[in-house]
C-alpha positions, 0 to 999 in steps of 0.5 A: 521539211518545212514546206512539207509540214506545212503542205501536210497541214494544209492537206489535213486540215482540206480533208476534214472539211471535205469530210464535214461537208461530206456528213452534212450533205449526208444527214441533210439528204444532199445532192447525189452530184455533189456527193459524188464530187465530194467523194472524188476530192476526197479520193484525191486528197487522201491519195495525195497526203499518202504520197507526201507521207512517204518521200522521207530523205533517208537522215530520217530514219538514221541517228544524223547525231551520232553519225556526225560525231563520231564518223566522216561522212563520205557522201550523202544525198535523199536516198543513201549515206556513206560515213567511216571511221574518223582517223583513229588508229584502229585493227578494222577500219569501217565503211557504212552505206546506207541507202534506200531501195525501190520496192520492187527491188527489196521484196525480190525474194532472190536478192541475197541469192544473186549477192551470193553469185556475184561475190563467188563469181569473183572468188570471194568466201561466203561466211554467212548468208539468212534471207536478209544478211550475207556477210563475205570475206572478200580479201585474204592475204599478207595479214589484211583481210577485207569484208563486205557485210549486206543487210536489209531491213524494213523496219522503218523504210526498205533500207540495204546496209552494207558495212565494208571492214579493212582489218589487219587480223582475221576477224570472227563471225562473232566480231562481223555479227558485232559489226552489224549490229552496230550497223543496224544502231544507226537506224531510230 
């Protein structure tokens, strides 16, 4: 984070002065030559600083404060988070992963429609399913239920949010819509 703030810096600061050289080539008549050049560099630099901007790890877009606090975190690298619940007795315990996703595999209009063909492929209840959320009862016997909630969201970053819940009673859709947003309070 410190060496890309300083890249960016750097960048910004090469970019305005390319831009000032640029206006007093301008107003002066200079050399269409170096105009050009000028025009390249410029091309250049500001593609780079649009690349730079975007490589974002993904505790960037998340509450890290809370999630530390308040869950173990599981696993966790630039592109996804796995945190669950400390060892608090509870009826539901929880699963959060959060990772980013391509963009080409986000904006695929039948991502939650090929979600919905895996879990009937394996028997699975479809409880819920909009164009970005699918929420499943994966799980149902001897008073354990097992759910499995998806989301996309593109609010801040192309992220998948998927919430997995071991509950020893069967939970409303009220309850698992609970659960999502509480998922999606995670995001800044």
């Amino acid at each position: 984070p410190l060496f890309r703030s300083i890249i960016e810096t750097i960048m910004k600061s090469m970019l305005y002065f390319l831009i000032g050289i640029y206006f007093l080539l301008t107003f002066f008549k200079g050399d269409k030559i170096m105009k050009k050049f000028l025009i390249f560099l410029l091309a250049v630099l500001a593609l780079t600083f649009v690349a730079c901007g975007k490589d974002k790890d993904i505790e960037s877009y998340l509450d890290m404060e809370r999630i530390n606090s308040e869950f173990n975190i599981e696993k966790q690298d630039k592109e996804q988070i796995k945190f669950t619940d400390k060892d608090e007795p509870r009826s539901a315990y929880r699963i959060f992963n959060f990772q980013k996703m391509k963009s080409v595999d986000f904006k695929n209009p039948k991502k939650i429609d090929k979600l919905e063909e895996f879990y009937l492929g394996k028997n699975c209840e479809i409880i819920y399913k909009d164009e970005s959320t699918i929420i499943v009862l994966v799980l149902a016997q001897d008073n354990s239920y097992a759910y499995n909630i998806q989301s996309f969201d593109d609010s801040k970053t192309e992220l998948m949010m998927a919430v997995s819940i071991g509950s020893d009673k069967e939970l409303s859709e009220d309850e698992l819509f609970n659960l999502l947003d509480e998922a999606k309070s995670f995001i800044k």
